[in-house]
N, C-alpha and C positions, 0 to 999 in steps of 0.2 A: 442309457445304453447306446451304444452307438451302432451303426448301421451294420447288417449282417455282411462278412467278407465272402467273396465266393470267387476261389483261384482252382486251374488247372491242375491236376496229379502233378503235371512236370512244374509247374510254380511253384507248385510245394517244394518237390524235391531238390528246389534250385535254393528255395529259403529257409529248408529245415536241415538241419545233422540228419545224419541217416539214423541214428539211434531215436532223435526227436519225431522225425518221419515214420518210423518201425509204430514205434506209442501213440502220438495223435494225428496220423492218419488211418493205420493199418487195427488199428485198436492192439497194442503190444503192451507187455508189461517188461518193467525194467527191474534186472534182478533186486531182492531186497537187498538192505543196507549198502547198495553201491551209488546211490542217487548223492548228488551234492547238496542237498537239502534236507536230508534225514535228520542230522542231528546239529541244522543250524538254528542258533538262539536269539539270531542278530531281530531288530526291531525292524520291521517294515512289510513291505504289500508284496505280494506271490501276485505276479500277471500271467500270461496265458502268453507259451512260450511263443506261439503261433503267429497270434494277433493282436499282442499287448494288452488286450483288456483285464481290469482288474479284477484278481478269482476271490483271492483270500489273504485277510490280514495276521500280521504272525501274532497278531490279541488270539487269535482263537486257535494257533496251532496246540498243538500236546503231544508228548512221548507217549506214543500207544504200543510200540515195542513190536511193531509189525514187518517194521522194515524200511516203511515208508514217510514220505511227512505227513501226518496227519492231524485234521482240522474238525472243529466244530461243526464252524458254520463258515458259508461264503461272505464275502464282506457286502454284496448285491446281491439279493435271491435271484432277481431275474440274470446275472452275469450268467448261471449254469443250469442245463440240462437235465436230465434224467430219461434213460429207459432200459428197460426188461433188456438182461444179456444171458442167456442161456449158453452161451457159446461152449463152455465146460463140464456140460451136463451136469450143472446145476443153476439157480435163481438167484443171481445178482443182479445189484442196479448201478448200470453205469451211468459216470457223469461226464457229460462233455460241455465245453465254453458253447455258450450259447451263439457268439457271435462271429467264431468260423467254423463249427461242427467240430471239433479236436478232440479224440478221446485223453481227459485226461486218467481217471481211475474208477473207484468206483464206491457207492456212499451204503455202511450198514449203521446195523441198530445198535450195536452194541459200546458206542462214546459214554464220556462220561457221564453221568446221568444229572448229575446236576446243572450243565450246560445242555441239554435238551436231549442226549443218548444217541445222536447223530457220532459216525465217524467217518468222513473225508477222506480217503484213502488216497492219495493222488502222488503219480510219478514224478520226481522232480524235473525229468530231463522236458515235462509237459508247460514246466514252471519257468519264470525270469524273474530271480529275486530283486529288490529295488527298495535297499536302506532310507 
């Protein structure tokens, strides 16, 4: 893994879209089925839109029909995060890149069960896809 990044709000919003900016810094969601990742097939690595590290490989994405891309597994356990978000008055666990804090989405139990029952729910606009 490589070294944790640590920039300025105004850094950010100098190196993020405002939409990228709104989701992994502000913890925002982006509406469903508008992400440019939803219902891509193509073969290759989902990086972290932020700070290039690598989240997840399209091996473990799946149509979960939620809106979003969603994933198994990370392709590095250590690449991402986890913690308690109550923000909606209710018990979700977000996941953020480990290695610039970015909220990308957020991870339940209810995947496919034969791949561990993990779902990865994560924003594309969080994502840099990389065939």
């Amino acid at each position: 893994m490589n070294h944790k990044i640590e920039k300025t709000e105004e850094e950010w919003k100098n190196d993020l879209t405002p939409e990228q900016y709104g989701v992994l810094r502000e913890k925002g969601t982006e509406a469903p089925f508008s992400g440019a990742y939803t219902d891509n097939k193509e073969t290759g690595m989902y990086h972290c839109a932020a700070c290039g590290a690598p989240l997840f490989s399209s091996d473990t994405k799946f149509d979960s029909g939620s809106g979003w891309p969603s994933f198994t597994d990370p392709v590095i356990a250590e690449a991402i995060g986890t913690q308690e978000d109550t923000s909606l008055g209710t018990h979700r666990t977000e996941v953020v890149c480990k290695q610039c804090g970015g909220h990308l989405g957020h991870v339940f139990e209810d995947g496919p069960q034969e791949k561990g029952g993990k779902r990865f729910c994560i924003n594309s606009c969080s994502l840099d896809f990389k065939a």
